[in-house]
N, C-alpha and C positions, 0 to 999 in steps of 0.2 A: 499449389498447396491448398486444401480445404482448408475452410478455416470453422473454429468452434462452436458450436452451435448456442445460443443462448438460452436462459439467461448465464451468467457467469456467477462461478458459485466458490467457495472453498478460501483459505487465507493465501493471498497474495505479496510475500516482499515488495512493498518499493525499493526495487533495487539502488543500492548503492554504484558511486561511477567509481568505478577500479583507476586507482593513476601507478605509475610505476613511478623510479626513484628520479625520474627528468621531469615530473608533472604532464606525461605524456598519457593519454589513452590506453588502459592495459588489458587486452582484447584477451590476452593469456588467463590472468586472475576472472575475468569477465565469465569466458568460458569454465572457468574450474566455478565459480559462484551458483553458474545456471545450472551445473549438473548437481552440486551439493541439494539445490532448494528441488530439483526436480526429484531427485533420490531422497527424499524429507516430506517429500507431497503436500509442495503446493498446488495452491488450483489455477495458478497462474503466476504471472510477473509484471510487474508497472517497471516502466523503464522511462529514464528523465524525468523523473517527478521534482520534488524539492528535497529529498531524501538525495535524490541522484543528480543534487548540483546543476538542474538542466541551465536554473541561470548565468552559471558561469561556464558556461560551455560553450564551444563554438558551433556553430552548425554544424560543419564539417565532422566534427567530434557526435555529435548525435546521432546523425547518420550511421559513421561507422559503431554506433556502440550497440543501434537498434538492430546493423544488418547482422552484428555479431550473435545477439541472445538471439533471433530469429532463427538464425543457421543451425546454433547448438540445439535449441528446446528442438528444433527439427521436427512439428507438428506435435508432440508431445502434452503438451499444456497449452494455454492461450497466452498471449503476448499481446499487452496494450500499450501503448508508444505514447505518453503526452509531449504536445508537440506546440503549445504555446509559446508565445516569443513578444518581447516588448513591441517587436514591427510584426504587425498584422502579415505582411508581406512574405517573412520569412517562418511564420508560423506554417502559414498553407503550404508553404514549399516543403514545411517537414512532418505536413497532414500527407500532400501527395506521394513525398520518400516509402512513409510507413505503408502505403496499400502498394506502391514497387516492390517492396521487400519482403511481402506477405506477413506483414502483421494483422493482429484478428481483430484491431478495434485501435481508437483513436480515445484522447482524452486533451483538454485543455484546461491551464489557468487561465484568467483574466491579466490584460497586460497593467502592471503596475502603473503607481502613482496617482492615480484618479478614481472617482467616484464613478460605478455604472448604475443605470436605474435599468428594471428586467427588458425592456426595447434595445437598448443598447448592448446588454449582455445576449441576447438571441441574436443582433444583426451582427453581431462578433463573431459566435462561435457559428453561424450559418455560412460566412465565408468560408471556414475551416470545411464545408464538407462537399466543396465543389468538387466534383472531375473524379469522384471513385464512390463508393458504397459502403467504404468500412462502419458497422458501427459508432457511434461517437457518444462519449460521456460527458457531460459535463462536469467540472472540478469544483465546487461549490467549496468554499472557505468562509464565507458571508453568511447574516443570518439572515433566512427569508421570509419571517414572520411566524405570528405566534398564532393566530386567529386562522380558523380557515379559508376569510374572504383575501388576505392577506398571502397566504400560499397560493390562494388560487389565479392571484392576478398574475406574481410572479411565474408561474408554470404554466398561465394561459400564452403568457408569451415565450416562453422559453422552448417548448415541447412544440412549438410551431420549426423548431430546428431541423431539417432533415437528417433523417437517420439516426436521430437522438433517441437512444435508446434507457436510460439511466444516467445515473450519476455517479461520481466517488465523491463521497459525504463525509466535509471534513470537520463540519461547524459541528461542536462536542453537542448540539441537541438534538439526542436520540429522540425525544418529540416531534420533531420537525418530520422525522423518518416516517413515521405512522402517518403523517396527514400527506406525506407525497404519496405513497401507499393507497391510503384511502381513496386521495385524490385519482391518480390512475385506475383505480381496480384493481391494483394489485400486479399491474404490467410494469411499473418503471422497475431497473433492476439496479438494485441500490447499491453500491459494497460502502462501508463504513472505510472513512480513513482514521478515525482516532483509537488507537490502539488502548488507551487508559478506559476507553468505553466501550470497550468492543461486543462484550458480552451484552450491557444493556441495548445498544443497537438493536444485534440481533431479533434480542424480545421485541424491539419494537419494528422491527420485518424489514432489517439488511440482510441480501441475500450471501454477504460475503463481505471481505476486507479487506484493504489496501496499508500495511502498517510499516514502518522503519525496523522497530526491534524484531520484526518477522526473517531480516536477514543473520539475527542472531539467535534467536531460539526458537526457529521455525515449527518443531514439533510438538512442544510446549504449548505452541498455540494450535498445532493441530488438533491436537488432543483436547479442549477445550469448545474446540467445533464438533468431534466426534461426539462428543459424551451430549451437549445441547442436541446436535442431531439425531443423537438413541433419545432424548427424551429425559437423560438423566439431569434433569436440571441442579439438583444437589450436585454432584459429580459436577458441573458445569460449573457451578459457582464455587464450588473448594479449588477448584484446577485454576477459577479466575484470579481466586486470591494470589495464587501462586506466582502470575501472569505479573500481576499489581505490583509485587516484590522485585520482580523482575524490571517492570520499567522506571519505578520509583528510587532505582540503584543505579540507572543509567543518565537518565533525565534529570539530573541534580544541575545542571552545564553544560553545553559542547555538545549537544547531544551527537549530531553524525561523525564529530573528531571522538568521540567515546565508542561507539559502534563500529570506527574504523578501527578504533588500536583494538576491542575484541577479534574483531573478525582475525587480524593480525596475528593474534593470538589461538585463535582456534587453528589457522593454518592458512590459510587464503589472504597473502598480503595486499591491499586495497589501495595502499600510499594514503599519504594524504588529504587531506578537506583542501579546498583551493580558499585562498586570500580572497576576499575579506575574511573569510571564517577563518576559526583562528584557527591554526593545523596544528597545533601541540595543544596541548592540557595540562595542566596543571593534575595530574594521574600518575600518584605512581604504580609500579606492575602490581604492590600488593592487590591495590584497586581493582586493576584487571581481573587478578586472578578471581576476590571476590567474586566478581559481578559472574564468571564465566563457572565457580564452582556454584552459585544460588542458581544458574540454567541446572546445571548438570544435577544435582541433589533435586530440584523440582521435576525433571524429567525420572530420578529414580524413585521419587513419591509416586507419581503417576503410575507409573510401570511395576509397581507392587503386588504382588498376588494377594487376593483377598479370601476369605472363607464367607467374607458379608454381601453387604452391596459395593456396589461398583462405585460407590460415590464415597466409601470408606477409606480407599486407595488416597486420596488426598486430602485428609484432614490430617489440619495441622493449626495449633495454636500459634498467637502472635510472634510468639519467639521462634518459629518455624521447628519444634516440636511435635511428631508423631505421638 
C-alpha cells in the first residue's frame, strides 16, 4: 500500500475505541466510525491516542483496532497509529505492528510518572523508530519553553530522532507553534491537538489537527478549516465560535464518556469508557440531545445561503441568534 505523502494536512478525529456491550473490542462500530469521518472528510485518523484509551488497552487490542481502521480507510486518507506504552519494550513492538499493517505514520506519548529532560525524551522516541521508515511524530503535551534559546535546545535534541518528521501539539501555546515553525523553516509539520485552540494554532502555522470532539461534529470543524483556507478569516472566526459552543457543552466532565453517549446517539454505538474512567455520567438524554441539536443547528448556520459575504453564513450573537 503507498502510503501519503507529506506533510499531513486537514482535521483529524482522535478516534475513539469502540467496545461492545462485553467491554470487548468493536471492530464492527470501528469500521462504521471510519467510514462516517471518511464520508465527512477528514484528512486523516489518530488511532490510540488518549481519546482512544490507548492506556487501558491491551496490546493485543491495539493491534487489532490499528489493522481494523487500516483495512477500512483502505488507502483513502492517512492513518497515524500512537504506539506509546509505559514499557518501552512493548511500545516498539506496536511501532513495528503499525509499518506491518500499513499505516502511514507513527506517533508517541512519553511513558508516564517521571520527569524527562529533551536527551531523554529523543533517546525514547528514537528507539520507537528502529527496523521500519514510517514517519514519526512526536506527542508533545509539555511545555517546551518560552524563549527561543529555550525551544532551540529542546528541538536541537529532539529532531536528531530518525524520521521525525513533526509533531501533534498538545501543550495549549499556539506560541510555541510559531517558534517550532521558525525554528525549522517552516519544514516541521505540526497538527495542533487542542481542539478549544484550534483556530488560533493555525494562525500561528499548524498545519492541521488532531482533536476528540472531531468524532462528533466532524464537519463543523471542517468547515472552519475551509473558510481559514479560502482566506475568509471572518467566516473562520464566526464558524469558530460556533465550534467553542460546541466543546464548551461537552467538556463540562467525562469528557470521552460524554462523546461516547453522543456518538451513541447519533447512531454508531461505542460502548463504553473503560474503568478507571468513569463509564456513566451523570447526563441525562435531555443533555445529549442538547449537545447533538447545538452540532446540528451550527452545521445549519454554516450551510446557509447568503446574498452577502460568506462569513455572514455564521454570525450569530451570544445567545446563538442569527
Amino acid at each position: 500500500m503507498n502510503r501519503h505523502s507529506l506533510p499531513f494536512r486537514g482535521i483529524w478525529p482522535a478516534m475513539v475505541t469502540p467496545f461492545d456491550s462485553d467491554d470487548r473490542l468493536s471492530t464492527k462500530a470501528a469500521r462504521r466510525l471510519v467510514g462516517r469521518f471518511i464520508e465527512e472528510g477528514a484528512g486523516g485518523i489518530y488511532v490510540c491516542g488518549s481519546t482512544g484509551e490507548a492506556a487501558l488497552l491491551r496490546v493485543e487490542e491495539r493491534k487489532a483496532l490499528a489493522e481494523c481502521v487500516v483495512s477500512e480507510v483502505a488507502g483513502q486518507i492517512p492513518v497515524m497509529v500512537q504506539v506509546g506504552h509505559t514499557a518501552p519494550a512493548l511500545a516498539l513492538e506496536l511501532a513495528e505492528h503499525a509499518a506491518r499493517c500499513g499505516a502511514d505514520a507513527i506517533s508517541s506519548t512519553l511513558p508516564p510518572f517521571y520527569p524527562y529532560n529533551a536527551a531523554q525524551i529523543a533517546g525514547y522516541w528514537s528507539t520507537l523508530t528502529r527496523g521500519h521508515d514510517l514517519p514519526f511524530f512526536g506527542y508533545v503535551l509539555q511545555d517546551i519553553g518560552i524563549t527561543w534559546d529555550q525551544v532551540s535546545q529542546w528541538l536541537e535534541a529532539t529532531t536528531r530522532v530518525r524520521n521525525l518528521v513533526g509533531f501533534k501539539f498538545t501543550n495549549p501555546d499556539a506560541y510555541q507553534i510559531s517558534l517550532l515553525k521558525a525554528w525549522s523553516d517552516d519544514k516541521l509539520n505540526i497538527l495542533s491537538g487542542h481542539d478549544q485552540g484550534y483556530l488560533a494554532c493555525r494562525a500561528q502555522g499548524a498545519d492541521g489537527a488532531i482533536g476528540t470532539t472531531y468524532n462528533i461534529a466532524l464537519p463543523l470543524w471542517c468547515q472552519v478549516s475551509r473558510l481559514y483556507e479560502a482566506g475568509d478569516t471572518a467566516g473562520a472566526t464566526e464558524a469558530m465560535k460556533l465550534c467553542a459552543r460546541v466543546v464548551a457543552q461537552i467538556t463540562s466532565g467525562y469528557l470521552m464518556s460524554r462523546v461516547k453517549l453522543i456518538l451513541r446517539r447519533q447512531g454508531i454505538d461505542c460502548g463504553r469508557v473503560r474503568p478507571p474512567l468513569r463509564p456513566e455520567v451523570d447526563l441525562p438524554d435531555s443533555a445529549v440531545d442538547q449537545a447533538i441539536a447545538l452540532i446540528d443547528d451550527a452545521l445549519r448556520r454554516l450551510a446557509r445561503p447568503t446574498a452577502g459575504k460568506r462569513s455572514d453564513v455564521v454570525k450569530a450573537d451570544a445567545g446563538g441568534r442569527s
